[in-house]
C-alpha positions, -999 to 999 in steps of 0.1 A, spaced: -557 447 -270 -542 468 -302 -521 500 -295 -509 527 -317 -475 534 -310 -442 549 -328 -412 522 -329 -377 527 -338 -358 493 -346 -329 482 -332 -322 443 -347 -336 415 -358 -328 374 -356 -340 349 -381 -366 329 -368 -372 295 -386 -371 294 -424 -391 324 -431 -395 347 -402 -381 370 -378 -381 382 -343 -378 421 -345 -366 439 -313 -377 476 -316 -380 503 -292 -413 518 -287 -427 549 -275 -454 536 -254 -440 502 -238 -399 507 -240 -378 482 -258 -404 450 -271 -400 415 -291 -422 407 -322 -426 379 -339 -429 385 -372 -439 355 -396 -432 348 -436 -417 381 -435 -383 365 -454 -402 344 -480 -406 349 -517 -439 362 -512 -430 389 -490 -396 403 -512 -391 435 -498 -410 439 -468 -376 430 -451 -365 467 -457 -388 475 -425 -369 459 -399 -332 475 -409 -311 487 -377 -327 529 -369 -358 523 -392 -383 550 -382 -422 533 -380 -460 538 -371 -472 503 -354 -505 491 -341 -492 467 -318 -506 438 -296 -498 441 -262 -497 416 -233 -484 425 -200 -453 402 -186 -454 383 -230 -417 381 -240 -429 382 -275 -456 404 -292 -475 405 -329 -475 437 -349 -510 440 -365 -502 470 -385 -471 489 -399 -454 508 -419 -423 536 -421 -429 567 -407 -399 586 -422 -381 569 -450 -346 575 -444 -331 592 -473 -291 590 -465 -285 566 -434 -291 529 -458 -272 543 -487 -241 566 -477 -215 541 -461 -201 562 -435 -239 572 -421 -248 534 -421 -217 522 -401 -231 552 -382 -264 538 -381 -252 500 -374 -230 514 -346 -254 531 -328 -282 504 -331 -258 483 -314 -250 501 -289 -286 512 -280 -296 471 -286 -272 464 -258 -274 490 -232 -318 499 -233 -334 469 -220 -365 494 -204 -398 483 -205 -425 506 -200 -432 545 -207 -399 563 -222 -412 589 -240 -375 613 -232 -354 583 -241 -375 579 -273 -377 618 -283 -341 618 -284 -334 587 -301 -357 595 -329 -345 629 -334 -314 620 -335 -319 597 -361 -333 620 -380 -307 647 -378 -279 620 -389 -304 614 -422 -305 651 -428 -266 662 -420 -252 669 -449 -214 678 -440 -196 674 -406 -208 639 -392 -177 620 -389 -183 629 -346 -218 621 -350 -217 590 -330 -194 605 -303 -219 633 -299 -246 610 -296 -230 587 -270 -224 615 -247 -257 629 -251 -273 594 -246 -261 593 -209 -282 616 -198 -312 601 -210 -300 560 -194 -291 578 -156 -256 584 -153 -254 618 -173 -220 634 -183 -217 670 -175 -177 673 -173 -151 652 -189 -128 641 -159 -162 621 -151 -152 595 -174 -117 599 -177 -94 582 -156 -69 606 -153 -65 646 -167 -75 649 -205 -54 678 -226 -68 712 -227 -82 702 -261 -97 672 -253 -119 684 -222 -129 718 -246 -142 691 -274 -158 672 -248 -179 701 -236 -187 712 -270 -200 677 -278 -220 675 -247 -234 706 -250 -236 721 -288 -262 706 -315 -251 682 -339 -245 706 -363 -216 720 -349 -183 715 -364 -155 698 -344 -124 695 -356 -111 662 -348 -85 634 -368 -86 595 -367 -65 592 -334 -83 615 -317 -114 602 -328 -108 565 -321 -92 577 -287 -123 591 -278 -147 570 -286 -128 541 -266 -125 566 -236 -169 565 -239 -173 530 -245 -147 522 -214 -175 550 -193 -204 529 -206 -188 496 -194 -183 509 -162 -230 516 -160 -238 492 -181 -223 454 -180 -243 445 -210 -219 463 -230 -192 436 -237 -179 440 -268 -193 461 -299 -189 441 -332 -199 469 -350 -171 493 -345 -137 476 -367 -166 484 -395 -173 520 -386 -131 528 -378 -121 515 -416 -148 535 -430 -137 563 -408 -98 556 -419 -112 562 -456 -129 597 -450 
């Protein structure tokens, strides 16, 4: 039976000589596997592009209940990305946070909150213009309300007392949009983001090790 259904993709593997197997996130039936065929043949230059880490798309999906693997019958983007695939610091950005979502959402089923945020959140990193370089960190801590162990103060995650400065940036990241300006350097940055990723390992034992984030720090280093 075919579905209409919003996705938002996460990775793909290379599947024999020309085609994939794309895991994307959906809004109707949670994280799914599709087997996409010829998509990395001559023929098809190009059509690759759809299955990049945060693509937004429309998909009319097969759907078998207890399949490991599905068939998209129909797609295409929903909202090109205008920023995220061509300013380096937003796509180690994007990379990142596919990752991490990749490793720590394994729902199946209805997640239509999980999704909402996700999505928007993409968006809002594609339409930031200035004041992103805590864009992920601000993302992580919102995140954990949406996968059941929600922050609400920092000494949740922090193994012993934070500074005065760290707790107030905490809170603001928690609880401001993404548009508000933090004023953070590289150590303090990098300190934080391994103080979340230590908090994730501790919910999540998926999260082993994130190949992504020597990328994102050297691009960060160079801002």
């Amino acid at each position: 039976m075919l579905h209409k259904t919003r996705g938002i993709v996460f990775k793909y593997f290379k599947y024999r000589d020309t085609s994939i197997i794309v895991k994307i996130f959906t809004e109707e039936f949670g994280l799914q596997s599709y087997i996409v065929n010829g998509v990395r043949s001559v023929k098809s230059k190009g059509r690759i592009a759809l299955y990049q880490p945060l693509t937004l798309l429309d998909l009319v999906v097969y759907n078998k209940p207890n399949s490991g693997i599905n068939r998209i019958a129909e797609i295409k983007c929903s909202i090109p990305l205008q920023t995220i695939p061509y300013e380096i610091l937003k796509s180690s950005i994007g990379v990142f946070i596919a990752e991490v979502l990749y490793k720590c959402i394994k729902e199946e089923g209805e997640v239509k909150d999980l999704f909402g945020f996700i999505h928007y959140s993409i968006e809002m990193l594609d339409h930031s213009e200035d004041n992103y370089q805590n864009f992920h960190l601000q993302f992580l801590l919102k995140l954990t309300r949406y996968l059941g162990f929600g922050l609400s103060e920092s000494d949740q995650f922090f193994h012993t007392s934070a500074d005065e400065k760290m707790e107030k940036t905490i809170r603001t990241l928690l609880d401001e949009r993404y548009t508000a300006k933090v004023n953070l350097n590289n150590k303090e940055r990098r300190v934080l983001l391994d103080h979340i990723l230590s908090f994730y390992k501790t919910q999540i034992d998926t999260i082993v090790e994130i190949k992504s984030i020597n990328v994102l720090r050297a691009v960060l280093e160079d801002q």
